[in-house]
C-alpha positions as CSV (number, residue, x, y, z in Angstrom):
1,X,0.0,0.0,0.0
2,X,1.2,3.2,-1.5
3,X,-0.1,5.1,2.1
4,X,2.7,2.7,3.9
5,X,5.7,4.7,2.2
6,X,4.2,8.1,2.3
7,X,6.2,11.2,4.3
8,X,4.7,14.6,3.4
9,X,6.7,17.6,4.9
10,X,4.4,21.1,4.9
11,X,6.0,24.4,4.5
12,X,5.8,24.6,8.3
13,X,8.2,21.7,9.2
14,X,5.3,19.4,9.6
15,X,6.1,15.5,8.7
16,X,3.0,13.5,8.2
17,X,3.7,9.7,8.0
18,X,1.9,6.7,6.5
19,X,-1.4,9.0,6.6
20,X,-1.8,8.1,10.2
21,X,1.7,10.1,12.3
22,X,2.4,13.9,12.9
23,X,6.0,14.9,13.5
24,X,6.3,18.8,13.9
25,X,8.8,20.4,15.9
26,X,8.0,22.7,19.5
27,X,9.4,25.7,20.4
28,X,12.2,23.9,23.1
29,X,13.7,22.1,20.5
30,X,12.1,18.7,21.2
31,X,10.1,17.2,18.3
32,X,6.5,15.9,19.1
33,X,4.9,12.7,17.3
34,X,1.5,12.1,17.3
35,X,-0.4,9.1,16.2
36,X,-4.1,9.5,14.9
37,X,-4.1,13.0,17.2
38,X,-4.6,10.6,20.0
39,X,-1.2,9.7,21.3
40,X,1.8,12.0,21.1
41,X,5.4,11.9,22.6
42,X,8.1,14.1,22.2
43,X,11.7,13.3,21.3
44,X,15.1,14.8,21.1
45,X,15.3,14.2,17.6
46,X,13.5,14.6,14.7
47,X,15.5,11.5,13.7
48,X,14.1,9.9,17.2
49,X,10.6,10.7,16.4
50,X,10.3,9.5,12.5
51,X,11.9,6.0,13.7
52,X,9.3,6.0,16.7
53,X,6.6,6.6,14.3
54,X,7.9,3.7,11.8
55,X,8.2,1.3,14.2
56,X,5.1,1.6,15.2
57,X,3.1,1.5,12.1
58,X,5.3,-1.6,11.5
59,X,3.0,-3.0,14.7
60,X,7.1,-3.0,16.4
61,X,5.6,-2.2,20.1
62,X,8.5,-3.1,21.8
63,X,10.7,-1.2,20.3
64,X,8.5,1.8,20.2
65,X,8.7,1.6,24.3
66,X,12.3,1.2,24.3
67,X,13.1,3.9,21.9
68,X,10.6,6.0,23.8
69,X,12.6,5.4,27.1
70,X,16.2,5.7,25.6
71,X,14.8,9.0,24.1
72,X,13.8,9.8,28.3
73,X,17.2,8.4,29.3
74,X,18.9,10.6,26.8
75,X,16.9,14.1,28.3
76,X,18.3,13.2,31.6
77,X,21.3,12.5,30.7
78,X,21.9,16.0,29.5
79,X,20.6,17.5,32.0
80,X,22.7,15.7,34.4
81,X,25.6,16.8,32.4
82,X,24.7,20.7,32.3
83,X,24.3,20.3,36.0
84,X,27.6,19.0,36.6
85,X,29.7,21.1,34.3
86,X,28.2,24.1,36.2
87,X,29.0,22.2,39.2
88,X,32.4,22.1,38.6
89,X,32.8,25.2,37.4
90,X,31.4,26.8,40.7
91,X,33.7,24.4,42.5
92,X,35.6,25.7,45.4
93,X,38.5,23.4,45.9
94,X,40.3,20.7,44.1
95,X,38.5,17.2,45.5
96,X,35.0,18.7,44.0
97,X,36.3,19.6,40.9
98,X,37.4,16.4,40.9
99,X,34.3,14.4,41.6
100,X,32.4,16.7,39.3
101,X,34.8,15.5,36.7
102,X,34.2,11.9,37.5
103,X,30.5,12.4,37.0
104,X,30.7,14.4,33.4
105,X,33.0,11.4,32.5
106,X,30.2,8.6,33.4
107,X,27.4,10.7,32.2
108,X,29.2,10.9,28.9
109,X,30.3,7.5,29.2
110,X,26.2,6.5,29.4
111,X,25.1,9.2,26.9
112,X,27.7,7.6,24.5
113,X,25.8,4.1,25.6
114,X,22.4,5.3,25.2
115,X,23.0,7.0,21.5
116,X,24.2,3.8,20.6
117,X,21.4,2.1,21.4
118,X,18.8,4.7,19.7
119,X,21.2,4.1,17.0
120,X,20.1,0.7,16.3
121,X,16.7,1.8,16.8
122,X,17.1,4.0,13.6
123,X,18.2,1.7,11.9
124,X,16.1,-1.2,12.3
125,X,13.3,1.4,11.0
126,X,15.4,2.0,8.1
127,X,15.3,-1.6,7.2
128,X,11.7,-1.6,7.7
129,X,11.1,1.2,5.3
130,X,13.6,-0.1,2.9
131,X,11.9,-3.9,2.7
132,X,8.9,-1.8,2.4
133,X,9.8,0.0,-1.1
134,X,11.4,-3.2,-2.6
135,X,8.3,-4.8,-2.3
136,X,6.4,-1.7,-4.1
137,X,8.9,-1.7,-6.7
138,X,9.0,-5.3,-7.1
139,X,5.2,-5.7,-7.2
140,X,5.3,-2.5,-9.7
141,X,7.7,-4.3,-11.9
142,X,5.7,-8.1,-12.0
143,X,2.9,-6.1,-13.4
144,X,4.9,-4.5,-16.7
């Protein structure tokens, strides 16, 4: 089905997906998705939000919620790291600089972890969409 493979993008920003997801970006950067204007999350990435919405239209529930909570993960993760960077920077003596430091090193450390693991997410939607349009074209093709 032609509706499967379909990404419209308005002059606005505005992604609509498979006839059935809105991605559209807010004002603090985030990126909301919405599905049938009845369930909407918003994601770090537009990137994050396109895979969520494939995934999902490709009935892949568990990943949705994994990619959903990575997405989570990721937010804290950066705010943990602008904490501690100011932290350290406000630091009066040496041993708080150093734990400070210890802390941006294992949030980074997990951050690196975390984008690795969205990573996959991405791409396992990519495959998805990719089997999709060799079907199409090979079904377009048997019928020449």
């Amino acid at each position: 089905d032609l509706k499967d493979l379909l990404i419209i993008q308005d002059k606005s920003g505005k992604l609509v997906l498979f006839g059935k997801y809105i991605v559209y970006p807010l004002n603090d950067g985030y990126f909301r998705a919405c599905y049938l204007h009845e369930q909407s999350h918003d994601f770090t990435t537009l990137q994050n939000a396109v895979a969520w919405c494939t995934l999902h239209n490709a009935n892949k529930l568990n990943e949705c919620y994994k990619l959903r909570h990575l997405d989570i993960k990721l937010t804290g993760l950066f705010m943990d790291l602008a904490i501690h960077r100011k932290l350290r920077k406000t630091a009066l003596n040496d041993e708080d600089k150093l734990l400070y430091t210890n802390k941006i090193q294992d949030d980074t450390y997990r951050k690196k972890q975390v984008i690795s693991e969205i990573m996959s997410y991405i791409h396992c939607s990519r495959i998805i969409q990719s089997q999709k349009f060799k079907r199409l074209k090979e079904q377009n093709f048997s019928h020449m």
